[in-house]
C-alpha positions in Angstrom: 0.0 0.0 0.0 1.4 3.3 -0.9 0.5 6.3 1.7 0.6 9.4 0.5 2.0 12.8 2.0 -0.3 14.8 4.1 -0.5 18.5 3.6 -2.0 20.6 6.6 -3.7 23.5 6.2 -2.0 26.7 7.8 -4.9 27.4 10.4 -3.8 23.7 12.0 -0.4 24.3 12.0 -0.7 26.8 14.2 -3.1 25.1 16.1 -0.9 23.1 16.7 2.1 25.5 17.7 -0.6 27.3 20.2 -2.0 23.5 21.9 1.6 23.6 22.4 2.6 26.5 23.9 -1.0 26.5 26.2 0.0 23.6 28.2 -0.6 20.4 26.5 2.8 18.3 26.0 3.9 16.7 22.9 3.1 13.5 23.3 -0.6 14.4 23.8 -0.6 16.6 20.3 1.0 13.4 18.9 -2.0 11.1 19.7 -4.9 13.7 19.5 -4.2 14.3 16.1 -2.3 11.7 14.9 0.8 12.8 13.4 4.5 12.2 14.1 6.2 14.2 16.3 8.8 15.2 14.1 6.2 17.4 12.3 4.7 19.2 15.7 8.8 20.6 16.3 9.2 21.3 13.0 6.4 23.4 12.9 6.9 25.3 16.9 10.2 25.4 15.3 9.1 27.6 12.1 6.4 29.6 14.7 9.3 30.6 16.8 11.6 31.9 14.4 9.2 33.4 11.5 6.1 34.7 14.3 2.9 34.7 12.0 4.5 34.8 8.7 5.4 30.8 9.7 2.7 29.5 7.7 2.1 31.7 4.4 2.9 29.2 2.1 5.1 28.9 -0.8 3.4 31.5 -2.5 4.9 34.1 -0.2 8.4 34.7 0.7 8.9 34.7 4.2 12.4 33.4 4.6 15.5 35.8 4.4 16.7 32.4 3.2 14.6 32.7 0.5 15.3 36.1 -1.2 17.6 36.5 -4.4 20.3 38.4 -3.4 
């Protein structure tokens, strides 16, 4: 069986990112919704250095990264 990759909406990543910084841990984000927990620090991780502009999309450039110098 092949299983395919799961794209998340913006408005649940940062759900996510504020379950997290409320007072639920981790492991209970993990089960609730059933992803890996790779994804939830990935995603805090994004939240805490971009703020709001964490989630745009690809369509906006958010990254200093990301600019053409």
């Amino acid at each position: 069986m092949v299983r395919t990759r799961r794209n998340f909406p913006p408005e649940f990543k940062l759900q996510i990112v504020k379950e997290l910084e409320a007072s639920k841990t981790l492991a209970q984000i993990v089960r609730e919704h059933e992803i890996d927990h790779g994804v939830v620090t990935r995603r805090y991780r994004e939240y805490r250095k971009y703020g709001d502009n964490a989630f745009l999309g690809y369509e906006h450039i958010y990254k200093e990264d990301a600019r053409i110098a």
